[in-house]
PyMOL CGO cylinders between C-alpha atoms (Angstrom):
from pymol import cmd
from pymol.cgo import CYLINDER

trace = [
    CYLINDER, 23.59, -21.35, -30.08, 26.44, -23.31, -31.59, 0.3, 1, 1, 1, 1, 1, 1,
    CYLINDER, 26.44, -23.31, -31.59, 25.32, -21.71, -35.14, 0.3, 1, 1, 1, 1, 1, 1,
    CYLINDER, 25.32, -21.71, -35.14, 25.60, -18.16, -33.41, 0.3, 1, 1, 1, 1, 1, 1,
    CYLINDER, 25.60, -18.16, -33.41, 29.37, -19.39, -32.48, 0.3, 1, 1, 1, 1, 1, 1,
    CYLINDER, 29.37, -19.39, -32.48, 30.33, -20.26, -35.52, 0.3, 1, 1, 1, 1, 1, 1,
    CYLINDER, 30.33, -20.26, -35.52, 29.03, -17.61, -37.54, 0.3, 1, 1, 1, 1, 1, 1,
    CYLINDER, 29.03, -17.61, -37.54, 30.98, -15.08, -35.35, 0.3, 1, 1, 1, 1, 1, 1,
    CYLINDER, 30.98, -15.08, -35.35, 34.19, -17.11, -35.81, 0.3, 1, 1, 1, 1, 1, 1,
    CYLINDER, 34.19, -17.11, -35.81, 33.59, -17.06, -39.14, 0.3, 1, 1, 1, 1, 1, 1,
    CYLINDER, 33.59, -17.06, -39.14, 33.35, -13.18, -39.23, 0.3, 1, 1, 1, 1, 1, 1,
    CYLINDER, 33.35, -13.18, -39.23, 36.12, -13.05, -36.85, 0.3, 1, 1, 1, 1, 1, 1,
    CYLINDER, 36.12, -13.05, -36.85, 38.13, -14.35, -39.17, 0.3, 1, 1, 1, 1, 1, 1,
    CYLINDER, 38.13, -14.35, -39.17, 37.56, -13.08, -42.18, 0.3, 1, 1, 1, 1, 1, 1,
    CYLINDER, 37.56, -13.08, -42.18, 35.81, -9.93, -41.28, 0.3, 1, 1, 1, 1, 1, 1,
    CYLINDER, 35.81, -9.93, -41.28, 36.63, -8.37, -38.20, 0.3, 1, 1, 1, 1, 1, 1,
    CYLINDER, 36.63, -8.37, -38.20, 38.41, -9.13, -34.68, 0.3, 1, 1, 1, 1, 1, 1,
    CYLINDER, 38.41, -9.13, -34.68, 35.54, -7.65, -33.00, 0.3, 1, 1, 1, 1, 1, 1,
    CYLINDER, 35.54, -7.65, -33.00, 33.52, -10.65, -34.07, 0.3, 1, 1, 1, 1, 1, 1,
    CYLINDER, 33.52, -10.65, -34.07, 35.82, -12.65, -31.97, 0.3, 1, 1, 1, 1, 1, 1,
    CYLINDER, 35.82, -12.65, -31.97, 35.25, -10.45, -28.67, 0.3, 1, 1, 1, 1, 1, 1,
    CYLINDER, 35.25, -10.45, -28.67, 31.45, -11.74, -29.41, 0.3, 1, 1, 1, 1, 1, 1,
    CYLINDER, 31.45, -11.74, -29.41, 32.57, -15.53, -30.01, 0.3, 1, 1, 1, 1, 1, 1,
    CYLINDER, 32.57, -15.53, -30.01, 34.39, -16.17, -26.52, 0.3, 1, 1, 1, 1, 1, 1,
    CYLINDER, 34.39, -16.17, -26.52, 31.54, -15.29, -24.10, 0.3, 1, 1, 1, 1, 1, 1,
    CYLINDER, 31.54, -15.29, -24.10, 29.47, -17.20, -26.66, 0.3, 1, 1, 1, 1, 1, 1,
    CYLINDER, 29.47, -17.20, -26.66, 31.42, -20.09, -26.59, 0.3, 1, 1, 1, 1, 1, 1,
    CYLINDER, 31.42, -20.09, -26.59, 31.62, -20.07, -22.85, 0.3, 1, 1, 1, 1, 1, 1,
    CYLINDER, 31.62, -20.07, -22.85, 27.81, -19.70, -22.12, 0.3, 1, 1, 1, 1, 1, 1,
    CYLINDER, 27.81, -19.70, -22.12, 27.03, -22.68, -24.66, 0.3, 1, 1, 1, 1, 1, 1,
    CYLINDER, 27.03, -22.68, -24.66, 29.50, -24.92, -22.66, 0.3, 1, 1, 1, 1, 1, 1,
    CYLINDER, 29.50, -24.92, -22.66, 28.03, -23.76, -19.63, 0.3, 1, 1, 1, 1, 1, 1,
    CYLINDER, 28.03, -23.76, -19.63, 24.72, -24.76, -20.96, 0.3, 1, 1, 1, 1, 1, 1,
    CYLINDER, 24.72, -24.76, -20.96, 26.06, -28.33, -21.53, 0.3, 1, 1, 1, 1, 1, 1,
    CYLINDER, 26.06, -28.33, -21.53, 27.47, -28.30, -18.28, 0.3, 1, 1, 1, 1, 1, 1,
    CYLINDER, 27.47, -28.30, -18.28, 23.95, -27.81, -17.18, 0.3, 1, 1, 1, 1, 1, 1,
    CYLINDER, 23.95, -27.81, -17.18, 22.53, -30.64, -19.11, 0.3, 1, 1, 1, 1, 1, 1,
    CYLINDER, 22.53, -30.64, -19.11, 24.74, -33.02, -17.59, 0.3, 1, 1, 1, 1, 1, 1,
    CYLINDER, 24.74, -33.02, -17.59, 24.95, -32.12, -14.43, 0.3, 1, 1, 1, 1, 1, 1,
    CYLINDER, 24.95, -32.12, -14.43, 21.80, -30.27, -13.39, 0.3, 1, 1, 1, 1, 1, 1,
    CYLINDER, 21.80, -30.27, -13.39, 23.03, -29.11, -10.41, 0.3, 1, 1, 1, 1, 1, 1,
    CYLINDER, 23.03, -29.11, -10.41, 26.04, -27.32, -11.46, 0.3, 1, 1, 1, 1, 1, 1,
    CYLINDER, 26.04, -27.32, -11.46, 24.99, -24.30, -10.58, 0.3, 1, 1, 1, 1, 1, 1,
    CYLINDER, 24.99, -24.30, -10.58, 24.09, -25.01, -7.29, 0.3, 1, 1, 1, 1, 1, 1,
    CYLINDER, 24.09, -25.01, -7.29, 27.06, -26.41, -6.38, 0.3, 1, 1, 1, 1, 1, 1,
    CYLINDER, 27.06, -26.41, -6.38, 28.90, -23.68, -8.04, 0.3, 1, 1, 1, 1, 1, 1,
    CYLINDER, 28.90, -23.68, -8.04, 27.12, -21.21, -5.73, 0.3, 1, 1, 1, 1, 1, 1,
    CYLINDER, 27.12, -21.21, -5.73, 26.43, -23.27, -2.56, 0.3, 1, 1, 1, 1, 1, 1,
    CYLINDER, 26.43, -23.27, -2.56, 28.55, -22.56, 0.23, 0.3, 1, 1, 1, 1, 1, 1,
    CYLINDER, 28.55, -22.56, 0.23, 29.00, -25.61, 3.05, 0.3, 1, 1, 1, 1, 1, 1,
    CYLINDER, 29.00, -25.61, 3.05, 28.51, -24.12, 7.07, 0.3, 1, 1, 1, 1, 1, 1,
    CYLINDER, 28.51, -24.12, 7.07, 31.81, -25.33, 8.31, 0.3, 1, 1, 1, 1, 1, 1,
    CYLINDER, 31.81, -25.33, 8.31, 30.85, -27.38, 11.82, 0.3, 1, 1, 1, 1, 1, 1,
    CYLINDER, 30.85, -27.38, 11.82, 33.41, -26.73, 14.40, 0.3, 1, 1, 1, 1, 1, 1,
    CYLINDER, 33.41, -26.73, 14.40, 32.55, -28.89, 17.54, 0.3, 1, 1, 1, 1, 1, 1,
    CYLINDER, 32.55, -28.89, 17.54, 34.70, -27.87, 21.27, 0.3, 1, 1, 1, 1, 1, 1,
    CYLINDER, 34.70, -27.87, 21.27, 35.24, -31.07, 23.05, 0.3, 1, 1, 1, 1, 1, 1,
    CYLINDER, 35.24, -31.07, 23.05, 35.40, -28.84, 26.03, 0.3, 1, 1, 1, 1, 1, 1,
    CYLINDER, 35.40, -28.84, 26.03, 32.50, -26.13, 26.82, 0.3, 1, 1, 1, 1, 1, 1,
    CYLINDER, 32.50, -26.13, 26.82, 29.63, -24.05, 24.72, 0.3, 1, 1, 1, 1, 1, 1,
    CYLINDER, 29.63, -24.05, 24.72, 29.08, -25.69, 20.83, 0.3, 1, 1, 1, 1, 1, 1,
    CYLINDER, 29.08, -25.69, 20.83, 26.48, -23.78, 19.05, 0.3, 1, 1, 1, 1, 1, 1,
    CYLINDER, 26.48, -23.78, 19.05, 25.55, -24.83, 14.90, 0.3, 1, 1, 1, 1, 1, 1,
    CYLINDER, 25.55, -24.83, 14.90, 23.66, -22.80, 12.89, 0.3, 1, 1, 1, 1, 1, 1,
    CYLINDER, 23.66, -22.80, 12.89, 21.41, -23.28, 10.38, 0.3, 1, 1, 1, 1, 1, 1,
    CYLINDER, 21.41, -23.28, 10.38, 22.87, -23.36, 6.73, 0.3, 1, 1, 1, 1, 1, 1,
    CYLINDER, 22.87, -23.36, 6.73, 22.11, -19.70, 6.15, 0.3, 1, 1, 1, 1, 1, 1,
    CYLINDER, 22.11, -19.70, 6.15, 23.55, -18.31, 9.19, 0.3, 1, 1, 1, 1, 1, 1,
    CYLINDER, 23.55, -18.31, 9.19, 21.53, -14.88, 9.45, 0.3, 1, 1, 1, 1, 1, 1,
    CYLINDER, 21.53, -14.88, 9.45, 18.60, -17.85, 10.21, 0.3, 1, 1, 1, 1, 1, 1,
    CYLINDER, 18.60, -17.85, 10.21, 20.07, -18.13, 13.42, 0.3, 1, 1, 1, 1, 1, 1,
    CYLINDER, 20.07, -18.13, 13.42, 21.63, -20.86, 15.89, 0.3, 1, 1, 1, 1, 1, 1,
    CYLINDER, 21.63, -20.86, 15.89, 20.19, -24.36, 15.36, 0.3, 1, 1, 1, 1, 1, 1,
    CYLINDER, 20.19, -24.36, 15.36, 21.91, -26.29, 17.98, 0.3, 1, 1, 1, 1, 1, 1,
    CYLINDER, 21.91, -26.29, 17.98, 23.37, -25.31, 21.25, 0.3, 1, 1, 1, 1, 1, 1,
    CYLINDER, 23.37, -25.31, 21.25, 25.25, -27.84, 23.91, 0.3, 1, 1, 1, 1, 1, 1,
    CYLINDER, 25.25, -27.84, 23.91, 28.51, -28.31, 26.17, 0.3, 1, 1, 1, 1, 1, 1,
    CYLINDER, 28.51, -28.31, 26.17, 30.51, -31.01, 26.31, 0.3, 1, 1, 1, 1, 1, 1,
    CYLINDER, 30.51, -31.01, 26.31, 33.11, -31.97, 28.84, 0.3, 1, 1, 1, 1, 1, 1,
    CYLINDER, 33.11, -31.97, 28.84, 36.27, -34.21, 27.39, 0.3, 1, 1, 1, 1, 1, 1,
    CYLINDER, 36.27, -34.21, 27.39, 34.47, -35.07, 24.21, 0.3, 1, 1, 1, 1, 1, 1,
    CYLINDER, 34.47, -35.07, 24.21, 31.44, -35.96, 25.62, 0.3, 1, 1, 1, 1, 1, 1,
    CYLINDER, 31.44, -35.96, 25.62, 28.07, -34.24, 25.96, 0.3, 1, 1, 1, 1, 1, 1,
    CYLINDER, 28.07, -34.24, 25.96, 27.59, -33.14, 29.37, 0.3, 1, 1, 1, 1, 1, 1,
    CYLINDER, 27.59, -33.14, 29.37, 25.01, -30.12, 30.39, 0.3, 1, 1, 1, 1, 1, 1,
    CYLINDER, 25.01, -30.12, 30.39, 22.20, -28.84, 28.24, 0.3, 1, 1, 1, 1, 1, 1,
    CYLINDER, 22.20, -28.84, 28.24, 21.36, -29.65, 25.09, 0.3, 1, 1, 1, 1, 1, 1,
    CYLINDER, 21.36, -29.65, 25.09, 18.80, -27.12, 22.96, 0.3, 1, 1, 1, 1, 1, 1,
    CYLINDER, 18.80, -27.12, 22.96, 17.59, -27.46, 19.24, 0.3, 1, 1, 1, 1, 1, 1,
    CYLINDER, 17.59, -27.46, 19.24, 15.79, -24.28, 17.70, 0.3, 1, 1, 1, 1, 1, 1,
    CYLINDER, 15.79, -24.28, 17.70, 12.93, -24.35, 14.96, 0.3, 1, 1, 1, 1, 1, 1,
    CYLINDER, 12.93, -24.35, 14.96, 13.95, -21.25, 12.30, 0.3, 1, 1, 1, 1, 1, 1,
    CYLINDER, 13.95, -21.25, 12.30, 13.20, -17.79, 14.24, 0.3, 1, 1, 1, 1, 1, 1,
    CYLINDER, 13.20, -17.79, 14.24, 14.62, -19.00, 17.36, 0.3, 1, 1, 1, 1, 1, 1,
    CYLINDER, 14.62, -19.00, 17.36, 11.72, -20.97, 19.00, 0.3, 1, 1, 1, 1, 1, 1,
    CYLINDER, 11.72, -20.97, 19.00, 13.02, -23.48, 21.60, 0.3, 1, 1, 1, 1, 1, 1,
    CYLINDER, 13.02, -23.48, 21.60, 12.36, -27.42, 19.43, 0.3, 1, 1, 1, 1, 1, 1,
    CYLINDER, 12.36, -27.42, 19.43, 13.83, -29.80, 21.93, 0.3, 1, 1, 1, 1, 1, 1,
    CYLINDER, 13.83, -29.80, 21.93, 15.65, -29.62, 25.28, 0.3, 1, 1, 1, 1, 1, 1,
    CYLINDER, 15.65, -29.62, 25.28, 17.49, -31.84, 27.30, 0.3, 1, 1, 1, 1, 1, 1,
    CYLINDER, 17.49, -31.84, 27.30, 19.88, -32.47, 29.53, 0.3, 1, 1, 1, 1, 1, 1,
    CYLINDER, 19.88, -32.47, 29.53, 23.16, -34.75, 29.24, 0.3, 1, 1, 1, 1, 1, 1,
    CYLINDER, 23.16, -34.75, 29.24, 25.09, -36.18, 32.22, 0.3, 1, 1, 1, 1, 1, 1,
    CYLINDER, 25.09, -36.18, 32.22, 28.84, -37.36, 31.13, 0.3, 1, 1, 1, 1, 1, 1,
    CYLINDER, 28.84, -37.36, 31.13, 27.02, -38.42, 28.32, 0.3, 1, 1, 1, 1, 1, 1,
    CYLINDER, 27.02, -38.42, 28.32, 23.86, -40.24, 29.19, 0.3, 1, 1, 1, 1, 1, 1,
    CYLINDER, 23.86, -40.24, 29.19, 20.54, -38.32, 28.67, 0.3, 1, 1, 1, 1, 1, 1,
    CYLINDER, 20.54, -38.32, 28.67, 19.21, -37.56, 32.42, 0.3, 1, 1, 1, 1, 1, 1,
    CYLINDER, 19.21, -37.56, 32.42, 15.91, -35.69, 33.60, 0.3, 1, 1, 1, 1, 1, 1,
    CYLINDER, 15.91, -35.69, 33.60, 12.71, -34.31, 32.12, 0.3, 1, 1, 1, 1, 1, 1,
    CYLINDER, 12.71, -34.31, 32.12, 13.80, -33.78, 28.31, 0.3, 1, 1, 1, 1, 1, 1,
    CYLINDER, 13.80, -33.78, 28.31, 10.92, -31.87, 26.17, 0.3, 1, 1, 1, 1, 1, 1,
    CYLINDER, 10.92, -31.87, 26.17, 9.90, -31.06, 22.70, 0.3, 1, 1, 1, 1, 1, 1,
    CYLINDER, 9.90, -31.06, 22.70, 7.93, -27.93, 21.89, 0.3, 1, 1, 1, 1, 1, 1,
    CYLINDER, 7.93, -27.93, 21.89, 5.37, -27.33, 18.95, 0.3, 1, 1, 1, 1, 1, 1,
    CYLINDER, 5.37, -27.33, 18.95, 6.73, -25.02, 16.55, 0.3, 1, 1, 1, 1, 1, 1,
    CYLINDER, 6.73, -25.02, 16.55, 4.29, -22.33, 17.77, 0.3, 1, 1, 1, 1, 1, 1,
    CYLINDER, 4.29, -22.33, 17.77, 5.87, -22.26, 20.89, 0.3, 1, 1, 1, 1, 1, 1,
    CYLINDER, 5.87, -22.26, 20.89, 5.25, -22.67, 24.48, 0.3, 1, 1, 1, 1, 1, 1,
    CYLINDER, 5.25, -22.67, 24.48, 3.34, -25.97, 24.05, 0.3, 1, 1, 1, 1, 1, 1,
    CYLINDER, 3.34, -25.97, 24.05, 4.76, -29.23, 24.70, 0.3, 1, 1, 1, 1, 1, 1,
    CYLINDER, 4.76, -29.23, 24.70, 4.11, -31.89, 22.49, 0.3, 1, 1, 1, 1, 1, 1,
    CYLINDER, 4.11, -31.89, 22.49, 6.31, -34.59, 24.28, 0.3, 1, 1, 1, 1, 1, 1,
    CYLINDER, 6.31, -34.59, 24.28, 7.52, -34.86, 27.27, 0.3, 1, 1, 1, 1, 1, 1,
    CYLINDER, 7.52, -34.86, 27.27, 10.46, -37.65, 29.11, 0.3, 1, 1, 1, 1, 1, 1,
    CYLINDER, 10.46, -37.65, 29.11, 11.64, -38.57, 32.06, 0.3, 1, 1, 1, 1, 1, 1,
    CYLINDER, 11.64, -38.57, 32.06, 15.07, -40.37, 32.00, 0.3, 1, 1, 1, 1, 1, 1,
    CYLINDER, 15.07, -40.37, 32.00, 17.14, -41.26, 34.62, 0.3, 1, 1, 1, 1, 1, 1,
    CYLINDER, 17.14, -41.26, 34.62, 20.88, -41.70, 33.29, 0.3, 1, 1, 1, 1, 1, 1,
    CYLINDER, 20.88, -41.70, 33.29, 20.01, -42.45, 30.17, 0.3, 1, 1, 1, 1, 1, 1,
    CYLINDER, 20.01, -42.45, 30.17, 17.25, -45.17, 30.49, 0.3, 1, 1, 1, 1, 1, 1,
    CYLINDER, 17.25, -45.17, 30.49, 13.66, -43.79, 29.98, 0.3, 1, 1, 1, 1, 1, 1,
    CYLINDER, 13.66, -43.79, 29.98, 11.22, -43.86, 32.91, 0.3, 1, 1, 1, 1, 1, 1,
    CYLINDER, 11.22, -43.86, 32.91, 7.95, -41.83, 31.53, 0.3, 1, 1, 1, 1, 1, 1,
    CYLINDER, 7.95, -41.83, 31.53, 6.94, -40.81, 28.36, 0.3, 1, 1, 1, 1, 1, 1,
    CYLINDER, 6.94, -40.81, 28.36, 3.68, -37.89, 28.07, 0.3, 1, 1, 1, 1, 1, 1,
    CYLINDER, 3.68, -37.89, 28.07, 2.62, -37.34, 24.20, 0.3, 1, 1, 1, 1, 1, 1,
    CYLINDER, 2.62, -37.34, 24.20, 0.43, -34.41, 24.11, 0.3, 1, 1, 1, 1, 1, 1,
    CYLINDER, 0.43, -34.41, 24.11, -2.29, -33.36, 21.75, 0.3, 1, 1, 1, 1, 1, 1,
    CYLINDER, -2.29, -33.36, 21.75, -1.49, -29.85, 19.38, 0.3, 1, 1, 1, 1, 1, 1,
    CYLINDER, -1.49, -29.85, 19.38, -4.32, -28.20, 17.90, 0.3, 1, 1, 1, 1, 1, 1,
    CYLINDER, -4.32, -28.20, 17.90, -7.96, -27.17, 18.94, 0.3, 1, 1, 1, 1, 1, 1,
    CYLINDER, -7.96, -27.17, 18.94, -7.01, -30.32, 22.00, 0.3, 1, 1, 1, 1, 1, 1,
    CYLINDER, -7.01, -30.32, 22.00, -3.67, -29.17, 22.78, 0.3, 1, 1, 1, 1, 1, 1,
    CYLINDER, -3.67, -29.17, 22.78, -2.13, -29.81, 26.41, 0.3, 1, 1, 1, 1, 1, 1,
    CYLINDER, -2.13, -29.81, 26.41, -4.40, -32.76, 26.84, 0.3, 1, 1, 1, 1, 1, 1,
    CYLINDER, -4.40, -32.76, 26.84, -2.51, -35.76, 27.45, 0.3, 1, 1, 1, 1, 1, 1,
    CYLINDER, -2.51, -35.76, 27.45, -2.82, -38.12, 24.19, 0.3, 1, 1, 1, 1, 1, 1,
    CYLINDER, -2.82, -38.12, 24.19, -0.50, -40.97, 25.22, 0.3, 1, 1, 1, 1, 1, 1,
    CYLINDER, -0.50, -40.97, 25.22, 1.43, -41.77, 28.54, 0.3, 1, 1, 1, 1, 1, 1,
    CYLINDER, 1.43, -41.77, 28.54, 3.69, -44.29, 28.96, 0.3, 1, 1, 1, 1, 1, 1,
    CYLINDER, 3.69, -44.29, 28.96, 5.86, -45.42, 32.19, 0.3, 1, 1, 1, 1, 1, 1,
    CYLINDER, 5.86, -45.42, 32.19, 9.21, -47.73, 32.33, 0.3, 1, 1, 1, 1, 1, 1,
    CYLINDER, 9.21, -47.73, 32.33, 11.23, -49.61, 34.30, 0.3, 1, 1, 1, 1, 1, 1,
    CYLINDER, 11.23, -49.61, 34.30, 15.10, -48.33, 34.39, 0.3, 1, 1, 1, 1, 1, 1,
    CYLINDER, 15.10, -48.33, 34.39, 15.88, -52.18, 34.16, 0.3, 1, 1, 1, 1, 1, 1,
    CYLINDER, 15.88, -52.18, 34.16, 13.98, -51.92, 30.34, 0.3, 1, 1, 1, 1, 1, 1,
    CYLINDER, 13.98, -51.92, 30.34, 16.81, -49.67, 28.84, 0.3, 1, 1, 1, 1, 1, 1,
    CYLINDER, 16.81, -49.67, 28.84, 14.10, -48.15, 26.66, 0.3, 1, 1, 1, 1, 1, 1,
    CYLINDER, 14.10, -48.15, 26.66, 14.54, -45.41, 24.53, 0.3, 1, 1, 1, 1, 1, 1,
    CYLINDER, 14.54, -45.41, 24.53, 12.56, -42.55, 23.74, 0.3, 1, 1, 1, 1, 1, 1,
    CYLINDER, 12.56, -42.55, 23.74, 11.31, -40.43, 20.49, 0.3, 1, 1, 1, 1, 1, 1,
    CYLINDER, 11.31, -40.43, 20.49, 13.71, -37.61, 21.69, 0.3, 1, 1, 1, 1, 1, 1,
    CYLINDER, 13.71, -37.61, 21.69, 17.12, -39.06, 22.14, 0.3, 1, 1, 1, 1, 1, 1,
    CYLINDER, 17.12, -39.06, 22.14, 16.53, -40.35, 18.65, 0.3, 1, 1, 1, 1, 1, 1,
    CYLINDER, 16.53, -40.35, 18.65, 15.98, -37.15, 17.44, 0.3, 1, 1, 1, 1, 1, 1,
    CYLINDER, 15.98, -37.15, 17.44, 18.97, -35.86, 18.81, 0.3, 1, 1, 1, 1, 1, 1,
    CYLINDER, 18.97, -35.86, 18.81, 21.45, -38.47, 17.98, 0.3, 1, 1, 1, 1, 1, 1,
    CYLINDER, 21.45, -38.47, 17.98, 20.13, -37.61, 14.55, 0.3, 1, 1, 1, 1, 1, 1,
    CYLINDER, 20.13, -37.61, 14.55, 20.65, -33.89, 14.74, 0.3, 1, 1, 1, 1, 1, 1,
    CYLINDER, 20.65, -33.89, 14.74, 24.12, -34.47, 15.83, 0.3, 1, 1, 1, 1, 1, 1,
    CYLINDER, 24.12, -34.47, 15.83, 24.95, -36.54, 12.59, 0.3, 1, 1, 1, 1, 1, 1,
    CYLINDER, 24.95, -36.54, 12.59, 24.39, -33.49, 10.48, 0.3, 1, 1, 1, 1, 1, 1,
]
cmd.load_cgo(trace, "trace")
């Protein structure tokens, strides 16, 4: 490539301007091509536009995913800055991944999280102001809807379930 370059400077020079027309994209795609050596992701970032997350303190937030035509990924309300009503994540296509439901900011009732086929739950918790009280892991598959795994709390335990983990970390990105 460089040869190509400076062979049609050359002509450009001593032959004719045309040769220089030639030269400048030349020149541009070989430092382009550098630019891709050292940073391999150039072009992405070139191309890659960032979702801009605007988050209400007050009523309806919905985030979609990256590409937007792929449809909402997260949908709550909050109430002065602080979750407060339901709380819905979406698997691409629109299927219903987790849902819950935040009282001035505490987690509160039955929360669930679907199977990406829809309809089936795969997990299911009770919490009562934000401290778990029953946890029901279900079997997908050729057993699905049979219980695999249940699990019950006391409120004085402060435990924690799979799903308020999962949406803390939905929120952070």
């Amino acid at each position: 490539m460089i040869i190509v370059v400076v062979i049609c400077l050359f002509l450009s020079y001593y032959v004719s301007s045309f040769f220089y027309v030639i030269s400048v994209p030349a020149i541009l795609f070989f430092l382009y091509g550098i630019l891709e050596i050292i940073f391999p992701s150039f072009k992405k970032t070139l191309r890659k536009r960032k979702i801009k997350k605007v988050i209400n303190p007050n009523g309806e937030n919905i985030i979609f995913f990256e590409n937007k035509s792929d449809g909402v990924r997260i949908r709550f309300y909050k109430k002065n800055d602080v979750l407060n009503g339901e709380f819905t994540t979406y698997y691409f296509g629109g299927v219903e991944c987790i849902k819950a439901n935040f009282i001035d900011g505490k987690i509160d009732g039955e929360c669930w999280e679907f199977s990406i086929s829809g309809g089936v739950k795969r997990v299911i918790e009770v919490y009562d102001m934000g401290s778990l009280i029953s946890k029901k892991v279900f079997y997908t598959a050729s057993k699905r809807g049979q219980i695999a795994n249940e699990s019950s709390f006391k409120k004085s335990e402060n435990a924690r379930g799979i799903l308020i983990d999962d949406i803390e970390n939905e929120l952070k990105v």
